[in-house]
N, C-alpha and C positions, 0 to 999 in steps of 0.2 A: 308924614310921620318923621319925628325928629330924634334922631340916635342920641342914644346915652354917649357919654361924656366917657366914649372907653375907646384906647386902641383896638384895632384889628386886631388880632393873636394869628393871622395869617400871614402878617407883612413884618419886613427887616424894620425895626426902630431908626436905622440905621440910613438905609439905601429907598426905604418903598418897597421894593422888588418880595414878592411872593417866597416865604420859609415855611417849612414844617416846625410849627409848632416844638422847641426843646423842653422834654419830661422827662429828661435825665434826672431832675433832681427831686424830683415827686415822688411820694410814699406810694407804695400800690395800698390800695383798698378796694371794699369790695364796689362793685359801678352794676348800675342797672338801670335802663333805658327802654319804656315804651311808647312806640307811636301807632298811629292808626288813620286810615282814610277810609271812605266809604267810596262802594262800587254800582253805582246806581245800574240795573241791570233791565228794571222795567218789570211790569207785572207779568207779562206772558213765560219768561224766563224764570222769576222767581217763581211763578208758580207752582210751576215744573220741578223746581230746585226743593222745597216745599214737599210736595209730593214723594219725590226719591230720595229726599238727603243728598243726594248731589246729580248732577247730567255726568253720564257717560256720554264721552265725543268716541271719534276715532282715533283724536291725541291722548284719551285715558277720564278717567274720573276726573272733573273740573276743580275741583276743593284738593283733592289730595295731593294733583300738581302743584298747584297753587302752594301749597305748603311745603312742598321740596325745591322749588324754585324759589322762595321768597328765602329758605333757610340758606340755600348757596345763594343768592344776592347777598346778604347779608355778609356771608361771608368773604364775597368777596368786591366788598365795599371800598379796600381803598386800593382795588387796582380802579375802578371807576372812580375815584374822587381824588385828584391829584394831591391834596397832603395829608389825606389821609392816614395815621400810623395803622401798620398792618398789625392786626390782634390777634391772640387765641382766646378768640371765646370760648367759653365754658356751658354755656345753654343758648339755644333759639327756641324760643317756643312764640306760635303763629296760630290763630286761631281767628275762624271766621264765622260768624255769625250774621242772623237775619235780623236787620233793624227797622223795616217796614214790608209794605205789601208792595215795594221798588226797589228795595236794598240791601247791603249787605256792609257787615265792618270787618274789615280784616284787624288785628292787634299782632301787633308784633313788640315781642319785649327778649331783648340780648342783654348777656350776663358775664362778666369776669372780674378776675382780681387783678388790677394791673395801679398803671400810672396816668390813664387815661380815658375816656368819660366812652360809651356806646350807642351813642343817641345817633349819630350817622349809620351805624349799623342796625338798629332798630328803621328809621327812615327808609333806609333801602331795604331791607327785605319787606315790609310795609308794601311799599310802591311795588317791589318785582311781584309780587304774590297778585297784585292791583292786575301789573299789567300779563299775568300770565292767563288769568281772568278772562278779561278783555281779547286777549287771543282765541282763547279755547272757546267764546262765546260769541265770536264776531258774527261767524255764521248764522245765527240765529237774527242777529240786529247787529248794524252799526249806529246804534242811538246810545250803546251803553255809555255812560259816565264816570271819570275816576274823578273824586274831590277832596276835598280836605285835609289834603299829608298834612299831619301835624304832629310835633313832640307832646306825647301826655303828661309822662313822668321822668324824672332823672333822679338817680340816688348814688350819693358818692363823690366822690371831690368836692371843691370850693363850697358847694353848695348843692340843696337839694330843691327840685321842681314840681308844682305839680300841677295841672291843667284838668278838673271837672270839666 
């Protein structure tokens, strides 16, 4: 695959060496970012899942960690991502749904008015929700699956994105 014809926005023009991105001089607007992966879980698990609306572990209801974990990942996105600018978002909302008789999609979509885009913060609370999943559910099987992090949508800055 052959990169567009663009700089890094992570590197000095300058030097090479690794910068944070300057948004000093950028309007805030409103920015809104969602991504999503699927949790392949396997049909004995879903089934169950199906059945109850979610498994109760001994760590708690499976779905509802998953959503207060993926909402602080999210949050706390760019102490995990070294240039990440640290945000206040204003909304997470994470929602996970059953997309076959083996799966599940978690969506995650983060919201604010600033000078900078939330598609790393949707990503990551996406993934931590993935892998809080994956914990709470190992017991059962280590065959589960995390796949497809990917950005759906972006709205706000330079430009707007969108991925059917």
């Amino acid at each position: 695959m052959e990169l567009p014809k663009k700089d890094f926005t992570h590197l000095d023009q300058h030097t090479g060496n690794p910068t944070m991105v300057d948004v000093g001089t950028k309007a805030a607007t409103k920015r809104i970012a969602t991504a999503v992966c699927e949790v392949v879980l396997g049909r004995d698990i879903m089934q169950r899942l199906l059945e109850e609306k979610d498994i109760v572990t001994k760590k708690g209801p499976v779905f509802q960690t998953a959503i207060i974990a993926g909402t602080m990942g999210a949050k706390k996105t760019a102490e995990l991502i070294p240039l990440c600018h640290p945000l206040a978002l204003e909304k997470i909302k994470i929602e996970i749904d059953p997309i076959s008789e083996t799966s599940i999609q978690i969506r995650c979509t983060a919201s604010l008015t600033g000078k900078t885009g939330v598609e790393m913060e949707a990503m990551t609370g996406a993934s931590v929700a993935a892998l809080t999943i994956y914990d709470m559910c190992k017991g059962f099987s280590h065959d589960i699956l995390i796949r497809e992090l990917r950005l759906v949508e972006k709205k706000g800055g330079k430009s707007d994105f969108r991925r059917d």
